[in-house]
C-alpha positions, 0 to 999 in steps of 0.5 A: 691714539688712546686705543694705540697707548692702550694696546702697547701698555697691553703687550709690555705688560704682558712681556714683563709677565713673562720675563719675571720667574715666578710671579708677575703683578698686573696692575688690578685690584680684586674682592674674591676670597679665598684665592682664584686659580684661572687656566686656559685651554687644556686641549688634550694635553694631560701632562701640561694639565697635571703639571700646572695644577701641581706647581700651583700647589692644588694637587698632590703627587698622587692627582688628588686635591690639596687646594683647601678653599681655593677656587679653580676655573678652566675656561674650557677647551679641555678636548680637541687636538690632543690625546689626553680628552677622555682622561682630561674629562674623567680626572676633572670631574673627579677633582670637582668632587673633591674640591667640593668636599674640601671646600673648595670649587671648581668651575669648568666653563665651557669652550667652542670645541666641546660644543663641536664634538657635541654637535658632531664637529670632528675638524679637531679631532686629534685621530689618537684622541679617538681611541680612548673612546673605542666601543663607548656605547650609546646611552639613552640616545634618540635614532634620531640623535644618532643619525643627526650625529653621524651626518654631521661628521660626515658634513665636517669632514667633507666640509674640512677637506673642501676648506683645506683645498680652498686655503691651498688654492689662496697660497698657490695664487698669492704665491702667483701674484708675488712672482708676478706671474697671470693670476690664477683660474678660481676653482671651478664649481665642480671642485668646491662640490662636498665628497660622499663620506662613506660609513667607514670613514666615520665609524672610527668616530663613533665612540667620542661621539656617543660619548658626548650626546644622550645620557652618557656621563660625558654629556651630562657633565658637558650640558651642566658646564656655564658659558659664563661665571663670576668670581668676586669682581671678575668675569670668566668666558672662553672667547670674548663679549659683544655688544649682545651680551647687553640683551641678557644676563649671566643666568640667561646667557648659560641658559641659552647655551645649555638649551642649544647644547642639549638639542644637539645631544638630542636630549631637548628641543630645537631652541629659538632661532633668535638665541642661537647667537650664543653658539656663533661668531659673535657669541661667548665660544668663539668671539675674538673682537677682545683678543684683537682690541677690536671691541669699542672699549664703551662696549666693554665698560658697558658689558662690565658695568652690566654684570657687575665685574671690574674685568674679564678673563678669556681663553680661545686665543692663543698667546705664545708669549704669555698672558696677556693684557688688553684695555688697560687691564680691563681684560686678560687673555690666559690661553698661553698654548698649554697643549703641546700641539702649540708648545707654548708657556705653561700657565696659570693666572691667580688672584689672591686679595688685591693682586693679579699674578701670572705664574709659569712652569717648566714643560716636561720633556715627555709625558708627566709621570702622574698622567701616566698614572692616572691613564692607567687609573682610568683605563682600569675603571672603564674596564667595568663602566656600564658606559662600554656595554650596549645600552637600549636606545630610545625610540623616536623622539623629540626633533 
């Protein structure tokens, strides 16, 4: 009964959010100073980005830094199912420099899907994400590394396409079974056999996958980037906890990740089988058992108490209406659908002294003028990056 109670508390809690104008308290108290700013997951979307870090006052009309002192985390998923990834990537380490020079910081966890398309999985790849990368080299990448990289977009690939026709299948025999109609043949083992990716199905894919292994700046910075951080009394992961987070610890936790990280960038060794926990189902990316209130709120307390925070603050799961609470405000969950792949709220949660607020802002109706600026900022950078001309690549190496 007390998990029923907790989970409505929860959704009313979160409607409230969404009905106030501009700001919305939850009932949370904080020790972090100077003010915190939480976004979640960007997913290629430029114009939503530079939209909700303008209207909270952290950037100018020019994309630069007017956050002073102000503390900026993003629990990862810039990249996957939008255009805007490169330029996502380019502006955020710009702003990190500047927000350090001013005295202020930012904190770019990382997410599943930068782990993916480091790891050479291209399921979410949007196609017009994949231009911006055209004719990005290889930097200081193994042979090795690179056949790794290109086997396993040939494996995502066949692999998606066997998923989608399985998930099609469900749908025609579920659809059967209403209808009361003889249920449906299971599809034969021939059918569920992958397809031989040839080489020009994966050559488009080329460019963001250099980009992302090696030593290109893309992939130092993703190798650099935490799992998991904590600013005054509250936690910051992409997907959720489990019951393992009680086996380590923060510094621990980041060091796993960044090791399975860098092996997939070829930059390191294949890890401890026992570690690779961090990158699954149950792991800091991709668990879900909070966003459901499926976790034991034991469990929860237990994780909490352990790496000294009061709450916790997640993106990966999608919540179209708003912010959202769960565990009597134990737990909050920031991805609102910022990307227009979802077209949901804008947002951004703050914490400033005592209060928790949620803050919205208007979608533009087509692309943000700033992104256009800082596209063409971009787009003229590269045109003398060392990135785009053809590096050495290094000769067999570690495996």
């Amino acid at each position: 009964m007390k998990r029923k109670s907790a989970t409505l508390k929860a959704l009313f809690l979160g409607l409230l959010w969404i009905a106030a104008p501009a700001w919305a308290e939850a009932p949370a108290s904080i020790t972090a100073e100077p003010p915190v700013v939480a976004v979640g997951d960007i997913h290629g979307d430029l114009s939503a980005l530079v939209t909700i870090l303008g209207g909270q006052g952290l950037i100018d009309a020019e994309g630069n830094w007017k956050g002073g002192s102000s503390q900026l985390v993003f629990v990862g998923d810039l990249n996957d199912r939008g255009p805007d990834t490169r330029y996502i990537m380019d502006y955020v380490m710009d702003l990190e420099k500047q927000a350090q020079a001013a005295g202020g910081k930012i904190q770019t966890l990382l997410g599943n899907h930068e782990v993916m398309v480091a790891s050479g999985d291209v399921r979410y790849v949007a196609p017009e994400e994949l231009k911006p990368f055209e004719g990005f080299q290889p930097m200081g990448v193994t042979s090795v590394a690179l056949k790794r990289m290109r086997q396993a977009h040939r494996n995502s690939i066949a692999n998606n396409e066997i998923a989608a026709k399985v998930s099609m299948h469900e749908e025609k025999c579920l659809e059967m079974r209403r209808k009361g109609l003889a249920d449906c043949e299971p599809l034969r083992k021939s059918e569920l056999e992958p397809r031989v990716i040839p080489d020009e199905e994966i050559k488009p894919y080329a460019g963001i996958g250099a980009a992302m292994i090696g030593n290109s700046p893309y992939a130092k910075w993703l190798r650099g980037r935490q799992a998991i951080t904590k600013v005054g009394d509250t936690l910051f992961v992409h997907a959720g906890i489990s019951e393992d987070f009680l086996k380590t610890n923060a510094n621990e936790l980041n060091k796993m990740v960044a090791n399975w990280v860098k092996y997939h960038q070829g930059v390191g060794p294949r890890p401890k089988k026992h570690t690779s926990w961090v990158l699954e189902e149950q792991g800091p990316l991709w668990d879900r058992q909070l966003a459901m209130g499926k976790l034991p709120e034991e469990t929860l307390d237990a994780v909490l108490k352990a790496y000294g925070a009061k709450r916790l603050v997640i993106g990966h799961t999608v919540q179209t209406r708003g912010i959202m609470l769960r565990y009597d405000g134990k737990v909050i969950l920031i991805d609102t659908g910022n990307s227009a792949v979802y077209n949901g709220p804008l947002s951004a949660l703050e914490i400033r002294g005592e209060q928790l607020r949620g803050k919205y802002f208007p979608r533009p109706d087509g692309p943000a003028a700033l992104r256009d600026q800082l596209i063409a900022r971009y787009n003229l950078e590269k045109t003398m990056t060392p990135a785009l001309k053809s590096v050495p690549q290094l000769s067999p190496p570690c495996r």
